[in-house]
CHARMM-style PDB file with segment names, atoms N, HN, CA, C and O in Angstrom:
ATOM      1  N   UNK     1      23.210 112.105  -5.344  1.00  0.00      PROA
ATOM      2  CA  UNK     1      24.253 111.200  -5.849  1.00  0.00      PROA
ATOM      3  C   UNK     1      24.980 111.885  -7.012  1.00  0.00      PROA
ATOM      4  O   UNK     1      24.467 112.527  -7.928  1.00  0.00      PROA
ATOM      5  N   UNK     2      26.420 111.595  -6.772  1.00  0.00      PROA
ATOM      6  HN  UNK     2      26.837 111.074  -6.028  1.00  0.00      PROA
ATOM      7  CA  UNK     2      27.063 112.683  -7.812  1.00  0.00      PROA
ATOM      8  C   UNK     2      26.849 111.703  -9.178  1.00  0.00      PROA
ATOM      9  O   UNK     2      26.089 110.740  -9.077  1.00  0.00      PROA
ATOM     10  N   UNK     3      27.416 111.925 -10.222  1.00  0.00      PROA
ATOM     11  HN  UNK     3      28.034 112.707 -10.304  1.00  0.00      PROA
ATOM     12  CA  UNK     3      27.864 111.808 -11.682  1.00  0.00      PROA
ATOM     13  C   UNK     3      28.645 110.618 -11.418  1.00  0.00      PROA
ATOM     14  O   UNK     3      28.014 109.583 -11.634  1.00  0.00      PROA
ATOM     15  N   UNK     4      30.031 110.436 -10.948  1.00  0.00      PROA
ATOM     16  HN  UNK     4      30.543 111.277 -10.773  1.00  0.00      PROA
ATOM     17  CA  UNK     4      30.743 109.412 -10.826  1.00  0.00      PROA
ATOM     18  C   UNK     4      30.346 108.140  -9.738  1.00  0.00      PROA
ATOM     19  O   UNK     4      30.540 106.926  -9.787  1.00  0.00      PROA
ATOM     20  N   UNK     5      29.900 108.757  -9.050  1.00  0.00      PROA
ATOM     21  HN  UNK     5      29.743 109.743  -9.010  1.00  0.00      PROA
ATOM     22  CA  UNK     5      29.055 107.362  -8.203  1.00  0.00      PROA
ATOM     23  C   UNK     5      28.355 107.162  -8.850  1.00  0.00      PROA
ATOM     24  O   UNK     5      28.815 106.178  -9.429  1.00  0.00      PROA
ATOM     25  N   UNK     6      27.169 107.433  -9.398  1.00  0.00      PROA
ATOM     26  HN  UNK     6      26.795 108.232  -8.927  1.00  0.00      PROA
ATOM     27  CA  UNK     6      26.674 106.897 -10.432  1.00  0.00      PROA
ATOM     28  C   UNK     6      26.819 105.856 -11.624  1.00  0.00      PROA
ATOM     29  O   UNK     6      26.227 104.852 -12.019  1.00  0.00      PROA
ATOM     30  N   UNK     7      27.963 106.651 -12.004  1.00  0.00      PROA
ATOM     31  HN  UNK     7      28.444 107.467 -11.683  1.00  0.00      PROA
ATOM     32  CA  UNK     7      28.885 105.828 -13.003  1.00  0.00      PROA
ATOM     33  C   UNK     7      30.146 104.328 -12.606  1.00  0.00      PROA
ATOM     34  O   UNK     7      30.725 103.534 -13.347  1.00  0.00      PROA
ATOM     35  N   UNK     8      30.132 104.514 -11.131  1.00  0.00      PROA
ATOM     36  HN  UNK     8      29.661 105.159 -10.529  1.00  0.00      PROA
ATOM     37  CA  UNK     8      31.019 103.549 -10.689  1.00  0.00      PROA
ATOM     38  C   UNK     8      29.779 102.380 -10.205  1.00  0.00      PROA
ATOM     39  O   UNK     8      29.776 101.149 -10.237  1.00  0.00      PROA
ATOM     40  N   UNK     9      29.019 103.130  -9.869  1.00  0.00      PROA
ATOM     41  HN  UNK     9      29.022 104.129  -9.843  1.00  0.00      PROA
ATOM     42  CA  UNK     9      27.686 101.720  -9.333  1.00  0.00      PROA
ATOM     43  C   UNK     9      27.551 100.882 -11.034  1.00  0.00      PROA
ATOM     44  O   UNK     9      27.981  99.765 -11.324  1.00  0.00      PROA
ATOM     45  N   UNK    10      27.172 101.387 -11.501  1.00  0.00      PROA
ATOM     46  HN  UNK    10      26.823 102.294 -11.266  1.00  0.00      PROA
ATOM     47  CA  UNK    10      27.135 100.928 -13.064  1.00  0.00      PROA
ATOM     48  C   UNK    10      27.766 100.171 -13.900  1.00  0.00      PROA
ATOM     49  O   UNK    10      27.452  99.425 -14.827  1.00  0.00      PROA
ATOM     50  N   UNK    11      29.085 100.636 -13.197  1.00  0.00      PROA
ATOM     51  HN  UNK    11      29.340 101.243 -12.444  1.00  0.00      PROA
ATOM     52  CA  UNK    11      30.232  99.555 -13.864  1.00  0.00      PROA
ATOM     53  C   UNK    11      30.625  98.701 -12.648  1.00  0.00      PROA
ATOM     54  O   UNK    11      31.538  97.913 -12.896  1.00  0.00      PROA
ATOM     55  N   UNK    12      30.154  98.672 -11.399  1.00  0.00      PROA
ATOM     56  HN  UNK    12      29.412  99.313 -11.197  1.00  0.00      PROA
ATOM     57  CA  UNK    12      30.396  97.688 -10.819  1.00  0.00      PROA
ATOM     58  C   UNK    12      28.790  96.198 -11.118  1.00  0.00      PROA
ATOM     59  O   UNK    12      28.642  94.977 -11.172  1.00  0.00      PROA
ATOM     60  N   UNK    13      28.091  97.324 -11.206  1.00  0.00      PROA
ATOM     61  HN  UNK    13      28.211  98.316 -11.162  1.00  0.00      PROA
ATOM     62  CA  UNK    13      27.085  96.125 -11.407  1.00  0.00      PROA
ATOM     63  C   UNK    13      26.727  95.257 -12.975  1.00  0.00      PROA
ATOM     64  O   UNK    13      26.209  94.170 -13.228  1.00  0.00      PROA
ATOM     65  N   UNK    14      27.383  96.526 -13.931  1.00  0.00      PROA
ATOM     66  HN  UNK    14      27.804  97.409 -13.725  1.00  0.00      PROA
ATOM     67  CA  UNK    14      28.109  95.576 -14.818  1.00  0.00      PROA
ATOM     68  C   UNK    14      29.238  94.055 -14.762  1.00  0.00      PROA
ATOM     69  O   UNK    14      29.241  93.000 -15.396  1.00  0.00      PROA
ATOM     70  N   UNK    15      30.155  94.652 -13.607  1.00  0.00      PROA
ATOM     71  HN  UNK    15      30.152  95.509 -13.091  1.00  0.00      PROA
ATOM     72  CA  UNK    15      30.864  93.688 -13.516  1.00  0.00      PROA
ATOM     73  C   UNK    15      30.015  92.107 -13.262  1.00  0.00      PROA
ATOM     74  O   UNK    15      29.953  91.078 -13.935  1.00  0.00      PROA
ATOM     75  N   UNK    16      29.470  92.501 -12.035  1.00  0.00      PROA
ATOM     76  HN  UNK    16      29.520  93.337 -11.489  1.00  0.00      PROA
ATOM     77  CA  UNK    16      28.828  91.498 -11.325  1.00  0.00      PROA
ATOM     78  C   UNK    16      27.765  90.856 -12.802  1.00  0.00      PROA
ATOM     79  O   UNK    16      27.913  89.694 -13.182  1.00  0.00      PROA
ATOM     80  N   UNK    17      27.032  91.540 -13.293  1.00  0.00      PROA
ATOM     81  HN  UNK    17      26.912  92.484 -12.984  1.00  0.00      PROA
ATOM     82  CA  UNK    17      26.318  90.553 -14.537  1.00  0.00      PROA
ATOM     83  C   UNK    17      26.726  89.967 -15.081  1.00  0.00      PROA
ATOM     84  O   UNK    17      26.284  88.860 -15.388  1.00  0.00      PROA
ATOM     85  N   UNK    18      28.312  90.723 -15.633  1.00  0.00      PROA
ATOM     86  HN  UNK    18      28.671  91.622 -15.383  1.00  0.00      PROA
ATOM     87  CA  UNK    18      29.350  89.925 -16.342  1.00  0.00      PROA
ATOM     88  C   UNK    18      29.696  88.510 -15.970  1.00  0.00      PROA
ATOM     89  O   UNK    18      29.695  87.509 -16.685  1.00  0.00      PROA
ATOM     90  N   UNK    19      30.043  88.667 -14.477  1.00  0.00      PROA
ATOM     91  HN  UNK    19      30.044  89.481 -13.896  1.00  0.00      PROA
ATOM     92  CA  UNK    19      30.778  88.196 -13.737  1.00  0.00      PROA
ATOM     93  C   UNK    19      29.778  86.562 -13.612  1.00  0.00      PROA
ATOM     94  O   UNK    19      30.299  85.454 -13.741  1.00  0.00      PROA
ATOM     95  N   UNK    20      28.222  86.811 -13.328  1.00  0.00      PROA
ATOM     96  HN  UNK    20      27.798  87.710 -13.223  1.00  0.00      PROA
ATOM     97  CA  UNK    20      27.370  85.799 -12.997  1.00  0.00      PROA
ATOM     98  C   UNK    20      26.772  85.194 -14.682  1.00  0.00      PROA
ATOM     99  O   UNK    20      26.349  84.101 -15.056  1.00  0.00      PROA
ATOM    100  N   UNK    21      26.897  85.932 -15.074  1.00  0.00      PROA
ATOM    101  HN  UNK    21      27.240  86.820 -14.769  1.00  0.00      PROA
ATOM    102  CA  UNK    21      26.619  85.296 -16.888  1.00  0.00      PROA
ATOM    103  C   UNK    21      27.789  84.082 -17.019  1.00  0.00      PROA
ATOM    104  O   UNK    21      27.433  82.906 -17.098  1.00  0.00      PROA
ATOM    105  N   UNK    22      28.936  84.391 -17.031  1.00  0.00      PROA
ATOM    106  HN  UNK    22      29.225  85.346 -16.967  1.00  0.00      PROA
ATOM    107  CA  UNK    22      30.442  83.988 -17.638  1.00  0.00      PROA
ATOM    108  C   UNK    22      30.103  82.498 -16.507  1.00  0.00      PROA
ATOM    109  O   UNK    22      29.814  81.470 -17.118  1.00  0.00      PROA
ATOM    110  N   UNK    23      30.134  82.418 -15.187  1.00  0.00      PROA
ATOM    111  HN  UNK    23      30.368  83.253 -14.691  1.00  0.00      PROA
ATOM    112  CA  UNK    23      29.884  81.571 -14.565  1.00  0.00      PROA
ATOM    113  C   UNK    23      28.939  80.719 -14.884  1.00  0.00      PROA
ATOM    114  O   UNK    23      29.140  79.514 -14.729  1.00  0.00      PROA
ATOM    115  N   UNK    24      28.097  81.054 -15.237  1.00  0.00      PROA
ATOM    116  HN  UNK    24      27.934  82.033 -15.363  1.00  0.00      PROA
ATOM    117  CA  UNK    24      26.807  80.107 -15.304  1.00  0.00      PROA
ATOM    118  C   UNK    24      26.412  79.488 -17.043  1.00  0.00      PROA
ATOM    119  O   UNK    24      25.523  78.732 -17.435  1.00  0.00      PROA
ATOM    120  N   UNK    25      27.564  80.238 -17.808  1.00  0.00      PROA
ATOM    121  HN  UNK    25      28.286  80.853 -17.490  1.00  0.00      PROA
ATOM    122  CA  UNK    25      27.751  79.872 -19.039  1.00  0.00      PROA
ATOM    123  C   UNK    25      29.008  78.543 -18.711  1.00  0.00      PROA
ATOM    124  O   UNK    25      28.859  77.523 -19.383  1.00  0.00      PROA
ATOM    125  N   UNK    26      29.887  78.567 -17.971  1.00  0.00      PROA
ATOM    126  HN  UNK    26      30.008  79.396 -17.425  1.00  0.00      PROA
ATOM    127  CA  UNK    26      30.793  77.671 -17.774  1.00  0.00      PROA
ATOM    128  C   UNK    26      29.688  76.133 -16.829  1.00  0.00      PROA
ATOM    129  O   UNK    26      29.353  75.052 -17.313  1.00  0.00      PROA
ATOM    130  N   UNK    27      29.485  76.546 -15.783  1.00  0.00      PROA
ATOM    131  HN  UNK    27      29.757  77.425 -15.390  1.00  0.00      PROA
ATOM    132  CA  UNK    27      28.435  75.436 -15.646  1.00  0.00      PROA
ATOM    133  C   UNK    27      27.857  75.173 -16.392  1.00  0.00      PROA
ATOM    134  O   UNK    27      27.863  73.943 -16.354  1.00  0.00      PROA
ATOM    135  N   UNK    28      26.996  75.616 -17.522  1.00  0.00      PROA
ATOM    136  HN  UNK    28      26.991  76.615 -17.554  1.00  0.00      PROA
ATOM    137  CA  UNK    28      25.909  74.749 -18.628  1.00  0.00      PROA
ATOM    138  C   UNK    28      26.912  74.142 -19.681  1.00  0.00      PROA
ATOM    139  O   UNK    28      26.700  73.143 -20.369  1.00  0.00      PROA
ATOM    140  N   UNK    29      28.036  74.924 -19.682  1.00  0.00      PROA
ATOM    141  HN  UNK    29      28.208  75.736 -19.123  1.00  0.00      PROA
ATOM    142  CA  UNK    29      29.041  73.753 -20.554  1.00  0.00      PROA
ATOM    143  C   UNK    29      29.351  72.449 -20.002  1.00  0.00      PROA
ATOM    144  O   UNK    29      28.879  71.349 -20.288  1.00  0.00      PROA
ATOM    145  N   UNK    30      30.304  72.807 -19.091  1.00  0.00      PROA
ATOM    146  HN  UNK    30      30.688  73.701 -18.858  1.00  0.00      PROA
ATOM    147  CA  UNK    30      30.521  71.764 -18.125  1.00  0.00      PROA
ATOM    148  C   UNK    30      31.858  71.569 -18.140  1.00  0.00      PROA
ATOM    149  O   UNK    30      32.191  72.022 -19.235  1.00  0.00      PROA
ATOM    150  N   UNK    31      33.221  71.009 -17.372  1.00  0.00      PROA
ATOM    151  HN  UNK    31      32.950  70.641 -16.483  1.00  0.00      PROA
ATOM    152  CA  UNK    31      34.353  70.813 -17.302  1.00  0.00      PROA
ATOM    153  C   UNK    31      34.930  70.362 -18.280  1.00  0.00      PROA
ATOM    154  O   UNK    31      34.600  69.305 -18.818  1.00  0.00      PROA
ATOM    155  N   UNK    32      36.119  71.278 -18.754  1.00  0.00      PROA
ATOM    156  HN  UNK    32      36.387  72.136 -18.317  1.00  0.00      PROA
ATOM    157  CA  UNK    32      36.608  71.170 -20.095  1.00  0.00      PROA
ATOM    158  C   UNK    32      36.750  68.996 -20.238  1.00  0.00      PROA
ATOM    159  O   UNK    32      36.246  68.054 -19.626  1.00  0.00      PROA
ATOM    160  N   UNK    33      37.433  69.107 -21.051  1.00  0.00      PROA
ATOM    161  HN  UNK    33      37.843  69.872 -21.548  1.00  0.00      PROA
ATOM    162  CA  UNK    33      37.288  67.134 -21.515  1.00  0.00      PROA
ATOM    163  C   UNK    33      38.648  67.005 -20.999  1.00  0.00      PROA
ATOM    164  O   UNK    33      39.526  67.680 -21.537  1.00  0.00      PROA
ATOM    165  N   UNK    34      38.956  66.187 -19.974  1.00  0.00      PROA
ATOM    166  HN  UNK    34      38.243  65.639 -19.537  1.00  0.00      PROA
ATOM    167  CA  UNK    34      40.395  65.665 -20.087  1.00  0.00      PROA
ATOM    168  C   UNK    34      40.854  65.070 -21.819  1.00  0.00      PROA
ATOM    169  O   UNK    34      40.234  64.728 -22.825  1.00  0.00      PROA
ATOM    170  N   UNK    35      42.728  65.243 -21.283  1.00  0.00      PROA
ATOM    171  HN  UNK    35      43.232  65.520 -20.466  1.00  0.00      PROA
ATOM    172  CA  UNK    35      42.920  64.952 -22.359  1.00  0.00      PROA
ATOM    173  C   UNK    35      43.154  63.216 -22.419  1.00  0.00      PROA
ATOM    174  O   UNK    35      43.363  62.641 -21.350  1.00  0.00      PROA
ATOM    175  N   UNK    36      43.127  62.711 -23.235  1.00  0.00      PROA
ATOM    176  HN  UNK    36      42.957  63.178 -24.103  1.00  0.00      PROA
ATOM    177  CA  UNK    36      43.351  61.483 -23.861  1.00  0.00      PROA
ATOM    178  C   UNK    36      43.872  60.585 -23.043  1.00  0.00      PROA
ATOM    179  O   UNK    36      44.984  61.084 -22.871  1.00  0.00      PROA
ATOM    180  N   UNK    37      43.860  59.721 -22.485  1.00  0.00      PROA
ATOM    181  HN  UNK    37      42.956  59.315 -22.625  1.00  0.00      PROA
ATOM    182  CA  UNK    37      44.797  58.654 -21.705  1.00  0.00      PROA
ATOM    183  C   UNK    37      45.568  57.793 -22.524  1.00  0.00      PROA
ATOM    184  O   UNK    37      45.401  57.537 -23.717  1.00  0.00      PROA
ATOM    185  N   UNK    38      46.664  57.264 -21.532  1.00  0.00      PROA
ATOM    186  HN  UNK    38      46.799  57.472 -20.563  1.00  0.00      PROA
ATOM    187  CA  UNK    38      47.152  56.214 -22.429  1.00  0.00      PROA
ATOM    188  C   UNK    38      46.474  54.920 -23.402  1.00  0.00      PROA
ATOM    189  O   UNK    38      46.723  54.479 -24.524  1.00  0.00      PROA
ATOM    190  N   UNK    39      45.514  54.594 -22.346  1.00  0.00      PROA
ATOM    191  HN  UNK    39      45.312  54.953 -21.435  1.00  0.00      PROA
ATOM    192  CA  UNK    39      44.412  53.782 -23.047  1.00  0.00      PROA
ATOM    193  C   UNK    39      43.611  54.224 -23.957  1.00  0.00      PROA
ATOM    194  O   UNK    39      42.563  53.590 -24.079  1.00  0.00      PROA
ATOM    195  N   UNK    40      43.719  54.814 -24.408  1.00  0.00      PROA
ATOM    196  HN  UNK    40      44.570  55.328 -24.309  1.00  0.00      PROA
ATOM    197  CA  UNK    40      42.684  55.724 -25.524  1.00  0.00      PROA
ATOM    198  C   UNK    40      43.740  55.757 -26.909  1.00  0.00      PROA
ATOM    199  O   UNK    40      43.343  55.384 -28.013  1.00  0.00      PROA
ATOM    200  N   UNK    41      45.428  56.367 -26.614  1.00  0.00      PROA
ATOM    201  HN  UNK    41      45.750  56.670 -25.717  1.00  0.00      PROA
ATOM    202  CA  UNK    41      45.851  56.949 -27.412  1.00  0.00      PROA
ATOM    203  C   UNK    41      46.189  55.359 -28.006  1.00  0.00      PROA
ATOM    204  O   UNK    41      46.388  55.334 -29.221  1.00  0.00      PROA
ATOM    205  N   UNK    42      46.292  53.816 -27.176  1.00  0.00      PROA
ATOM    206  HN  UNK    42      46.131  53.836 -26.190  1.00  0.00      PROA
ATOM    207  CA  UNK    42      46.996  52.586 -27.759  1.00  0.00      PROA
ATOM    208  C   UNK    42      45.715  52.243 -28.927  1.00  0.00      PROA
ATOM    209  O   UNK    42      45.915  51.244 -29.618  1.00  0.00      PROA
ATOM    210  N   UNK    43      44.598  52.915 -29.142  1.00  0.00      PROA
ATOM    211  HN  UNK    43      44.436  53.727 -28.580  1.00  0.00      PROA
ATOM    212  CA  UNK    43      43.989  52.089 -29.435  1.00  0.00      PROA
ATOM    213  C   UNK    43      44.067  52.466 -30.703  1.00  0.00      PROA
ATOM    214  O   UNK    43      43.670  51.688 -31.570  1.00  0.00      PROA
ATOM    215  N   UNK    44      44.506  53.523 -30.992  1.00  0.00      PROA
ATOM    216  HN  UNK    44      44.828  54.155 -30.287  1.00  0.00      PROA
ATOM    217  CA  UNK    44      44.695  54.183 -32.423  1.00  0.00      PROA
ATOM    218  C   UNK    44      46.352  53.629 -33.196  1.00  0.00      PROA
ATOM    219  O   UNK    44      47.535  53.782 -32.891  1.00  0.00      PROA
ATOM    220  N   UNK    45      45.707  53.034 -34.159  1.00  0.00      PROA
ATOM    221  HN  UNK    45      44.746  52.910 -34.406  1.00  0.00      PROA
ATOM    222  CA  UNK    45      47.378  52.689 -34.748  1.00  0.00      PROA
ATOM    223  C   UNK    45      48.207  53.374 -34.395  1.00  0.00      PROA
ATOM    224  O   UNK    45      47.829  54.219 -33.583  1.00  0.00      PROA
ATOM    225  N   UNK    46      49.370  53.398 -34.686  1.00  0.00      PROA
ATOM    226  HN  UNK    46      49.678  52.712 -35.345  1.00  0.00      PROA
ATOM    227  CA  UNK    46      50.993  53.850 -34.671  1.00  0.00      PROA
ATOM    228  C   UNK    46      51.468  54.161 -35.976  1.00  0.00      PROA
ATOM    229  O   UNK    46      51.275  53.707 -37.103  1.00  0.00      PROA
ATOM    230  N   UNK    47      52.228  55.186 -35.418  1.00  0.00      PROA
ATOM    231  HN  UNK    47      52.384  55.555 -34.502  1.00  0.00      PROA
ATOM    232  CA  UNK    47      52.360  55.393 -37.061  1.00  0.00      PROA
ATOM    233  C   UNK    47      53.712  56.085 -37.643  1.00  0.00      PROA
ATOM    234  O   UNK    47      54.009  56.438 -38.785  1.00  0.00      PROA
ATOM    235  N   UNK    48      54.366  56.137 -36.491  1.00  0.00      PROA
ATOM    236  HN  UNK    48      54.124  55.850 -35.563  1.00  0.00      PROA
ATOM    237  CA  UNK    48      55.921  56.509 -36.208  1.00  0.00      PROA
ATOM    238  C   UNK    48      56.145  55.284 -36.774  1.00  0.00      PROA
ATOM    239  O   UNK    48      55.374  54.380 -37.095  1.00  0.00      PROA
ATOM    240  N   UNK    49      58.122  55.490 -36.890  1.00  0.00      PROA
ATOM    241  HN  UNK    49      58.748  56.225 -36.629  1.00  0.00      PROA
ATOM    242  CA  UNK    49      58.854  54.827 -37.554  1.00  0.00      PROA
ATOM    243  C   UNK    49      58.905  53.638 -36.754  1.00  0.00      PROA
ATOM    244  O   UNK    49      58.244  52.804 -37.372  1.00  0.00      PROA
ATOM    245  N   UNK    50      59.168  53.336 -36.125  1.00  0.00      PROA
ATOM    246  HN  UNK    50      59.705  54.014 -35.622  1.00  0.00      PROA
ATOM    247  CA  UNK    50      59.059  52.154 -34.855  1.00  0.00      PROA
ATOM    248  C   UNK    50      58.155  51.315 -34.680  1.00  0.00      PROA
ATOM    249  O   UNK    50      58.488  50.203 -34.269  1.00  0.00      PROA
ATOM    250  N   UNK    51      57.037  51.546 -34.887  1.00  0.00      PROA
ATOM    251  HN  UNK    51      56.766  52.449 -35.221  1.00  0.00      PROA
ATOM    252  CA  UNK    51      56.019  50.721 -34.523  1.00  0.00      PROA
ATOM    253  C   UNK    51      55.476  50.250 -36.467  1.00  0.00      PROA
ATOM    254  O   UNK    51      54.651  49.492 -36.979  1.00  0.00      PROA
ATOM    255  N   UNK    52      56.344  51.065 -36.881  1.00  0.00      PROA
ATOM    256  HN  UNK    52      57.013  51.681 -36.466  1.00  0.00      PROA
ATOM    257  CA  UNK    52      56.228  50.449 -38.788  1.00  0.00      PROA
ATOM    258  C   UNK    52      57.141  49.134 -38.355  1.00  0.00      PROA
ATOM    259  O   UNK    52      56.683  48.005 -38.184  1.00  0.00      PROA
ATOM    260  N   UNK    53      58.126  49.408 -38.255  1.00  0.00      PROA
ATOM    261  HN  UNK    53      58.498  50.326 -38.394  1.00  0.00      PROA
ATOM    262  CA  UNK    53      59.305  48.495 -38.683  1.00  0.00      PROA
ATOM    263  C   UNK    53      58.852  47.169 -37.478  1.00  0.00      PROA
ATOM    264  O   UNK    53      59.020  45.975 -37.727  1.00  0.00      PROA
ATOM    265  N   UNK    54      58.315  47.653 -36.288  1.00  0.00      PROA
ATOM    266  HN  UNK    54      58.179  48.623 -36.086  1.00  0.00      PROA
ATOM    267  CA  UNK    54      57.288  46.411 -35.134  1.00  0.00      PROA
ATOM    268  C   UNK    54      56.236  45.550 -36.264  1.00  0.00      PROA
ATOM    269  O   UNK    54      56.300  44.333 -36.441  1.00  0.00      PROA
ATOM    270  N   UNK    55      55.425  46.333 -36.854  1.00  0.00      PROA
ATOM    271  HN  UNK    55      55.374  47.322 -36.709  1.00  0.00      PROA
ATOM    272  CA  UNK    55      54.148  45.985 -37.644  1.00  0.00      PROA
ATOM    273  C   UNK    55      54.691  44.779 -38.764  1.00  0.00      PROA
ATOM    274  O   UNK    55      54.096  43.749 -39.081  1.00  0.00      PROA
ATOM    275  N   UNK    56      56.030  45.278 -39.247  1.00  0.00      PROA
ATOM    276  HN  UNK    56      56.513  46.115 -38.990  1.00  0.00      PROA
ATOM    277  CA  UNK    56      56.293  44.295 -40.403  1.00  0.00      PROA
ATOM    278  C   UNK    56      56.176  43.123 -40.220  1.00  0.00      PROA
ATOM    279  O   UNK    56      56.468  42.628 -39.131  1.00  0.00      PROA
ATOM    280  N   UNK    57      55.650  42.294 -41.397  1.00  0.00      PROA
ATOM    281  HN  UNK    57      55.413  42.696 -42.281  1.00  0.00      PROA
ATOM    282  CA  UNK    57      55.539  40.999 -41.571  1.00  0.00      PROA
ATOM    283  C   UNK    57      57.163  40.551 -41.986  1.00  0.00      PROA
ATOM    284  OT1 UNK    57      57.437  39.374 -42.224  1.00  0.00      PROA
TER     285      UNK     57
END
């Protein structure tokens, strides 16, 4: 086996460790969080100009 096959098996099976680490680090996280729904964002006051001048007594 020459020098560069050598060296290409190596960095391919680097890849692949890489490759099965990075994966299996994303599964133990788990699917990023959706973002916010509308129902989520009503429940938090307002705080724009509009919903001041709504709020007034």
């Amino acid at each position: 086996m020459t020098f560069t096959s050598d060296l290409a098996n190596r960095a391919a099976a680097l890849a692949a460790a890489l490759a099965i680490a990075t994966l299996t680090l994303i599964a133990a996280v788990g699917p990023a969080t959706p973002p916010a729904s509308r129902s989520d964002r009503s429940e938090r006051p307002s705080t724009h100009a509009g919903a001041r001048r709504k709020n007034r007594i």
